[in-house]
FIBA-238044 format. One record per residue (C-alpha): x negated, y negated, z negated; residue in three letters. Coordinates in steps of 0.05 Angstrom, whole numbers, padded with zeros to 5 digits, always signed. Example, Ala and Ser with C-alpha at 12.3 -4.5 7.8 and 13.67 -1.06 7.14 Angstrom:
<pts>
-00246+00090-00156ALA/-00273+00021-00143SER/
</pts>
This chain:
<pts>
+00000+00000+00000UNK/-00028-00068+00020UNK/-00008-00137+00010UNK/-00034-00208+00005UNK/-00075-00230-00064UNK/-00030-00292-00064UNK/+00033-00242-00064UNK/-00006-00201-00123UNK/-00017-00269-00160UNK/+00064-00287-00166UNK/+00075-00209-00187UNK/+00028-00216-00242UNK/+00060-00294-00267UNK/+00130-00253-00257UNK/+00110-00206-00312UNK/+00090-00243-00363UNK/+00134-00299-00393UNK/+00133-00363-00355UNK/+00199-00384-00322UNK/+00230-00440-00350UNK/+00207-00506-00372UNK/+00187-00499-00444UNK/+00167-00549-00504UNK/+00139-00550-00570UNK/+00175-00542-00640UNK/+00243-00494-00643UNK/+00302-00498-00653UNK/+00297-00497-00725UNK/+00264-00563-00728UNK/+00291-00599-00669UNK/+00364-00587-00684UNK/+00378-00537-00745UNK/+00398-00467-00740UNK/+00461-00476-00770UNK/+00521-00520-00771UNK/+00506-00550-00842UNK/+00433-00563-00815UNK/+00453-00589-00754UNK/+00505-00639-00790UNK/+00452-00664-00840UNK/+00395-00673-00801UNK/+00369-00613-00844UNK/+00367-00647-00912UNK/+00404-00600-00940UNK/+00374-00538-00899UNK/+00330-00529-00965UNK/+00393-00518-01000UNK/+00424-00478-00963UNK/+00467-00403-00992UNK/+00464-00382-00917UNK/+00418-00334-00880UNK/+00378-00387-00848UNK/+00346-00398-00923UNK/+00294-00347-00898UNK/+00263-00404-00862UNK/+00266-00470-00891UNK/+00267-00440-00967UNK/+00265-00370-00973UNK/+00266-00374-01047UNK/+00339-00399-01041UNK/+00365-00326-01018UNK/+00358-00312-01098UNK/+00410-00371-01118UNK/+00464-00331-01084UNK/+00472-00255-01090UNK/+00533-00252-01051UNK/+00517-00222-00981UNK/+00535-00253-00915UNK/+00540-00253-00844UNK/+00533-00307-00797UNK/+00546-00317-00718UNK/+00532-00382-00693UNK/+00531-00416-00622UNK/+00490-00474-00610UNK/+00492-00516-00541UNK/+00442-00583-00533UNK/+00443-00632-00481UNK/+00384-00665-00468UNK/+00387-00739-00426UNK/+00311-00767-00426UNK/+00298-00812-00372UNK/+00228-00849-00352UNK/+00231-00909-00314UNK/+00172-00931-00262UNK/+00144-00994-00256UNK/+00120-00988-00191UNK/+00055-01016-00215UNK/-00004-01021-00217UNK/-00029-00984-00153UNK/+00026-00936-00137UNK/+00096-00906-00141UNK/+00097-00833-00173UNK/+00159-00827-00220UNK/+00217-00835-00152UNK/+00269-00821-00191UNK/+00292-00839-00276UNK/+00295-00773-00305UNK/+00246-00733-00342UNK/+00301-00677-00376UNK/+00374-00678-00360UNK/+00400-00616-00374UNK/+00439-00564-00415UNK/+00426-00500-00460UNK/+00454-00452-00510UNK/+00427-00411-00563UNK/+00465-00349-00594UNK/+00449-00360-00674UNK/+00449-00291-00724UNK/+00439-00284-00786UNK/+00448-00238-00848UNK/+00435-00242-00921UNK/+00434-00170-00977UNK/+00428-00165-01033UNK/+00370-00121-01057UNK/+00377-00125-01140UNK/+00390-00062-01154UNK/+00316-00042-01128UNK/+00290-00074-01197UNK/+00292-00047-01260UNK/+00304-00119-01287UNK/+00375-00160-01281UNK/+00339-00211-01233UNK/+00372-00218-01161UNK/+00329-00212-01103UNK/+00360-00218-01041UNK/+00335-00201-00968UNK/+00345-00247-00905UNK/+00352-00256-00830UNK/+00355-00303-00784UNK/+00353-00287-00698UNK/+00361-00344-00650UNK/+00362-00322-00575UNK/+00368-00365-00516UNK/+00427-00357-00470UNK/+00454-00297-00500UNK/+00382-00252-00492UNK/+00364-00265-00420UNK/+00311-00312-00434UNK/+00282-00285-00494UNK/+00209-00294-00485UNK/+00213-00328-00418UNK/+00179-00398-00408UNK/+00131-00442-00358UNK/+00061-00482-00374UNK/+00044-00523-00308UNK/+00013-00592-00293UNK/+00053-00640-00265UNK/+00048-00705-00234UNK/+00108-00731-00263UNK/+00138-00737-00334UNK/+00144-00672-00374UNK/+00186-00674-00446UNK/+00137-00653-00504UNK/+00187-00616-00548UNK/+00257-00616-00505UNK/+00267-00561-00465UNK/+00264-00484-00461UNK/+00266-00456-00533UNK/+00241-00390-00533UNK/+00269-00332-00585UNK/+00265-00352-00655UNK/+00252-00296-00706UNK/+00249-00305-00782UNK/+00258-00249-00846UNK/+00242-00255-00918UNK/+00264-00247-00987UNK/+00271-00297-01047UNK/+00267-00274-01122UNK/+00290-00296-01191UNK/+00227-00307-01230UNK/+00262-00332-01287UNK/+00324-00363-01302UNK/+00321-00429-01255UNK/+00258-00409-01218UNK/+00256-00379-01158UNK/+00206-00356-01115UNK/+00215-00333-01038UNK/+00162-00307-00977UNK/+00187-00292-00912UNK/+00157-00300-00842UNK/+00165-00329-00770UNK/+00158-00279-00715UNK/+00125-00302-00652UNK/+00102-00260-00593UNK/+00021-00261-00565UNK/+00028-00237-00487UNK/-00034-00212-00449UNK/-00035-00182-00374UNK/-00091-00161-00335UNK/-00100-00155-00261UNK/-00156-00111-00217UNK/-00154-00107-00148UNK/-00204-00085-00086UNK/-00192-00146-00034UNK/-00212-00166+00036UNK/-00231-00226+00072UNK/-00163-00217+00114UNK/-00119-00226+00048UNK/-00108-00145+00043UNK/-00120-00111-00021UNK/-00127-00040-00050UNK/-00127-00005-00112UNK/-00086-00048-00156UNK/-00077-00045-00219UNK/-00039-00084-00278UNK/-00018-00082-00352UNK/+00018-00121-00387UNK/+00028-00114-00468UNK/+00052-00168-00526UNK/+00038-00162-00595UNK/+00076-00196-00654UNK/+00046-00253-00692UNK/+00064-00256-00765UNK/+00060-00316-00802UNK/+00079-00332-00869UNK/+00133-00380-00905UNK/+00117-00395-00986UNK/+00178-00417-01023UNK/+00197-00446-01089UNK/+00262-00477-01127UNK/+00274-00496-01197UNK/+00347-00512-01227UNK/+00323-00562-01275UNK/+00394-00546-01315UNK/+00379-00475-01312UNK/+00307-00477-01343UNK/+00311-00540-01382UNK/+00376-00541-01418UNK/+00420-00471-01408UNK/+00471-00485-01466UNK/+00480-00548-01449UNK/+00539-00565-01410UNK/+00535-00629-01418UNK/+00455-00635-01406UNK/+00427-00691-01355UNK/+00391-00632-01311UNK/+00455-00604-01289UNK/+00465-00596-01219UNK/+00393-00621-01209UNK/+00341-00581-01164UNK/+00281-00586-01128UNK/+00242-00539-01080UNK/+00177-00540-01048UNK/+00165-00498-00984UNK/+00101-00484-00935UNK/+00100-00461-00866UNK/+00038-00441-00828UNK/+00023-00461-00758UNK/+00060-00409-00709UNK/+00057-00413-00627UNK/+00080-00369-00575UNK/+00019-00350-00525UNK/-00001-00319-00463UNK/-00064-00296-00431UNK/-00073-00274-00363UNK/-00142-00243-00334UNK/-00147-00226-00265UNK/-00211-00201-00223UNK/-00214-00186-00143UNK/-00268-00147-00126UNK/-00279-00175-00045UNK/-00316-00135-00008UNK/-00377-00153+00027UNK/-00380-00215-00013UNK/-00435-00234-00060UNK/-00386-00236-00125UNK/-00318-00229-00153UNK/-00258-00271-00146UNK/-00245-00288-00233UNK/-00179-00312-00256UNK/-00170-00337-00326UNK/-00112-00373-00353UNK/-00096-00384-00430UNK/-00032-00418-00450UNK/+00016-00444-00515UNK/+00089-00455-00521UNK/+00134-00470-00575UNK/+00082-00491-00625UNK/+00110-00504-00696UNK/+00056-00543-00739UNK/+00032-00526-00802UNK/+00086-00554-00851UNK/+00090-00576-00934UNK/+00164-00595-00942UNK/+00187-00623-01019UNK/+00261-00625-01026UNK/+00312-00651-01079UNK/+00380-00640-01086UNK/+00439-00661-01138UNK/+00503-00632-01144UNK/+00558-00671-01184UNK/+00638-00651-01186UNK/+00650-00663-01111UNK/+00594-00679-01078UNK/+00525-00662-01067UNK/+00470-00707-01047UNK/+00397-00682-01014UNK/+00334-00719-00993UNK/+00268-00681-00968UNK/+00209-00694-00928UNK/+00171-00660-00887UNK/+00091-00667-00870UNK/+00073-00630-00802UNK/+00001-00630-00790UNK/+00008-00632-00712UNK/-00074-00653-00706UNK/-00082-00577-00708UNK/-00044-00580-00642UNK/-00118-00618-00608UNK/-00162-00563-00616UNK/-00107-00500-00589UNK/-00096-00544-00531UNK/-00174-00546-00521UNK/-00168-00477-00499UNK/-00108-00480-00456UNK/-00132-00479-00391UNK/-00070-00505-00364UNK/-00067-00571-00412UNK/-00144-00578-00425UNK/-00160-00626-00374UNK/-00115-00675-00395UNK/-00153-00688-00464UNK/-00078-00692-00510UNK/-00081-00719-00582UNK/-00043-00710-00633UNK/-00027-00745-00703UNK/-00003-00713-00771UNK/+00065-00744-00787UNK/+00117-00752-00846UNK/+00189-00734-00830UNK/+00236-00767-00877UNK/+00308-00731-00888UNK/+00375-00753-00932UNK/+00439-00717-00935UNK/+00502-00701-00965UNK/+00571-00652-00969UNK/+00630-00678-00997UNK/+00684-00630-01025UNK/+00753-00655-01011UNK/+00784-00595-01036UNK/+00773-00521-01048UNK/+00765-00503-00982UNK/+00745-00562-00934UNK/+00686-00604-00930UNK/+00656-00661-00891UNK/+00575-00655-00889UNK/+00531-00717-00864UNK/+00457-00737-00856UNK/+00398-00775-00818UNK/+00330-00761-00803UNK/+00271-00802-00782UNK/+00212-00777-00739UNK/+00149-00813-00714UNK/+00115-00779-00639UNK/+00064-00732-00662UNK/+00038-00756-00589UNK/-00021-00803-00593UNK/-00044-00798-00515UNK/-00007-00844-00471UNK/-00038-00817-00411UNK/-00055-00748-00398UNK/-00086-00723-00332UNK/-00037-00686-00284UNK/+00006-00661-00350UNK/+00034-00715-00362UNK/+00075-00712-00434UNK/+00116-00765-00462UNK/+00143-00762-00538UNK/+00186-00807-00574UNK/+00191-00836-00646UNK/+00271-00811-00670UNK/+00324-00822-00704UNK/+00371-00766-00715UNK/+00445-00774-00743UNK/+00487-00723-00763UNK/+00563-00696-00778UNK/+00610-00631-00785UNK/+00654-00596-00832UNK/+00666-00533-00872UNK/+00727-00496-00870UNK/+00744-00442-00922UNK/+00799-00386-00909UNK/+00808-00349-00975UNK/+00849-00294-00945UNK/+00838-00285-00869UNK/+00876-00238-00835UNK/+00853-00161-00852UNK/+00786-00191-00888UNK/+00777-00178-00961UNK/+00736-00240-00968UNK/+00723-00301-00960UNK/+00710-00331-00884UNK/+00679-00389-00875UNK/+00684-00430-00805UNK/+00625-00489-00790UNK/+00618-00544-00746UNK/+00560-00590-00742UNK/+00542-00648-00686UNK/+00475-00679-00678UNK/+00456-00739-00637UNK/+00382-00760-00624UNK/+00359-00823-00611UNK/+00303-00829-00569UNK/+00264-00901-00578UNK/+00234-00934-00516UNK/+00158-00916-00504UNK/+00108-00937-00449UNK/+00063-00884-00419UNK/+00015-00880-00359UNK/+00031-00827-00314UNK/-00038-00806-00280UNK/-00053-00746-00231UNK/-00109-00732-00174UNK/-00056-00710-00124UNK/-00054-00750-00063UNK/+00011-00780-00037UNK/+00040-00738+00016UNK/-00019-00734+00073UNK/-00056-00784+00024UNK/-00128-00761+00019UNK/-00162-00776-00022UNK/-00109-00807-00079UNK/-00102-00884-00079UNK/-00135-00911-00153UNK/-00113-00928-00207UNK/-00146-00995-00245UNK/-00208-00987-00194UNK/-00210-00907-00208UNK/-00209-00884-00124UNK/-00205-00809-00156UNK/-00136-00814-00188UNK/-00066-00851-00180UNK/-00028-00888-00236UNK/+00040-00910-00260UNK/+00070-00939-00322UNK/+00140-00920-00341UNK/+00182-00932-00403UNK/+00206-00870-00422UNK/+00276-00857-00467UNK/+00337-00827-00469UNK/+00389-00785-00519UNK/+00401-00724-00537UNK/+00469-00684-00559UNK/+00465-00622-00602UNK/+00539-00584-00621UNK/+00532-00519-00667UNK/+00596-00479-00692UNK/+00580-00415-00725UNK/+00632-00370-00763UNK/+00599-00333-00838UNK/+00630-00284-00867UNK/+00618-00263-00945UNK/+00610-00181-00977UNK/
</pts>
């Protein structure tokens, strides 16, 4: 069987995962994983009874021992446009959209209780959370490519999100909880005898992936718990706080080809290394207070994104375009009012500088915005539904993201139509420039339906 090494090349990209524009972060941080996440801006995600505890505070499983069962659909909209000046040597960006588009994750999640294990009367409860893009069929799929015009840094394809843990009762009012986010490592390799026509022989490929485990520390107090138990009355009640880290995760795929050409002095090397959906490393400090009716949260995040510059250092695909990247401070408030047993309105806002330092980056071309994020939903409770013995609990959350106004440089080395070589850009005859003010908003709906056992 013979065919053409170009024709070889596409087979070997087909098998690994690279088909749809991708971005850093997940869904988890973006937009929540949950209705009451999405609705407040995930200031009360560290607070949370539900499965998706076994990622932002594992520890949190123990406050409930009730199991539960979650389904959950969330759809985004993104609407990011980037509009060319036209100046200062040439036109690149023709058009005023970087990502206008739609997507949908199916959201899963399940909580047990595992007390009984322990000799002890302490809960400790198991958890897990599943997010899959477009109901499975692009679980692991996503694309790395240079570009000469405006690419989103973290809108886009989100690829499968995988998370299980546990939290325990240490004592009464401290828990403690591990748990970890699953990411996939892909590698392929190709070997092939070629000739000088384009024919090859003796092909061979293999493709494997291999999970990447990395961990999630948890810990919550219930200040009324551990400071003041017989107290009813006591000034602690209702009052927590919880501290949670996160280690930097990533999606990643290596490809290593070789053509052996005949008659030709050496081999035809292919190397290509490649990131997607990094999450940064992460120290998150929550605090929460719970009165008669209403609960109110604040926490903050610190995502050390710098560890972003030296991964992307050995990305051959986004190494030439030297990327930076800052540590930043995410700032969160929230809150869920009760207005009766069984409904409740949930509300919050988030504020997030650009990790993005670079304003130009050579042939990638990313643009980032600072944020603000505002969100709203509500909680239904049905005591008795239908056949069920207990309780089920229907959620709505919306999210809205607004993108502030940023200037970047779009700059590539690829000529203009029959241009060769490119014009220049400030004097540079190698390259071509434009500036653009990039924007935008972006729409995030998540309804998910828990049932408790």
């Amino acid at each position: 069987m013979t065919s053409s090494a170009s024709r070889l090349a596409i087979a070997l990209l087909a098998a690994v995962p690279m088909t749809s524009m991708a971005a850093m972060g997940t869904i988890a941080t973006n937009f929540g994983l949950t209705p009451t996440d999405t609705a407040s801006a995930q200031a009360l995600s560290m607070f949370s009874n539900q499965p998706s505890a076994v990622y932002y505070n594992p520890a949190y499983l123990a406050r409930d021992r009730r199991g539960a069962l979650s389904a959950g659909f969330l759809f985004t909209e993104q609407d990011i446009t980037a509009k060319g000046w036209g100046m200062p040597d040439s036109i690149i960006q023709s058009g005023d959209t970087v990502e206008d588009s739609s997507n949908y994750n199916v959201l899963l999640g399940l909580k047990t209780d595992l007390s009984s294990m322990l000799k002890s009367d302490r809960a400790m409860v198991l958890g897990f959370q599943l997010g899959a893009e477009r109901t499975g069929e692009r679980l692991l799929s996503f694309k790395s490519t240079t570009s000469q015009l405006p690419q989103s840094l973290r809108y886009g394809q989100q690829s499968l999100f995988l998370s299980v843990g546990a939290g325990l009762n240490v004592i009464p009012g401290l828990d403690v909880g591990a748990s970890t986010r699953i990411t996939l490592a892909a590698e392929a390799e190709l070997g092939a005898e070629a000739r000088l026509n384009g024919q090859t022989s003796a092909e061979g490929l293999v493709v494997s992936a291999k999970p990447s485990i990395q961990p999630i520390l948890s810990a919550n107090i219930n200040w009324g718990q551990l400071a003041c138990p017989e107290d009813k009355y006591c000034w602690a009640n209702g009052l927590e706080t919880a501290l949670t880290y996160r280690y930097e995760s990533d999606f990643s795929t290596n490809v290593s080809a070789n053509a052996s050409v005949r008659n030709a002095v050496s081999n035809l090397p292919l190397l290509i290394r490649t990131i997607d959906s990094y999450q940064p490393e992460m120290f998150s400090a929550g605090i929460q207070y719970n009165f008669y009716k209403i609960r109110l949260a604040a926490s903050a995040d610190y995502q050390l994104w710098s560890g972003l510059n030296d991964k992307l250092r050995n990305d051959t695909i986004k190494d030439q375009a030297d990327l930076r990247f800052k540590d930043t401070i995410v700032p969160r408030a929230g809150f869920e009012y009760r207005l009766n047993n069984v409904f409740s309105i949930i509300g919050g806002v988030s504020y997030e500088e650009s990790p993005l330092e670079t304003l130009d980056s050579l042939n990638v071309n990313y643009v980032d915005n600072d944020r603000v994020t505002l969100g709203f939903g509500f909680s239904y409770l049905i005591e008795q539904a239908l056949f069920l013995s207990m309780p089920l609990r229907m959620d709505f959350g919306y999210q809205y993201h607004i993108l502030d106004d940023r200037d970047f440089l779009l700059v590539t080395d690829a000529g203009a139509g029959n241009q060769t070589p490119p014009a220049n850009c400030n004097g540079n005859q190698n390259v071509r420039c434009e500036v653009i003010t990039s924007g935008g908003n972006v729409h995030a709906f998540n309804a998910s339906v828990n049932l408790a056992f």
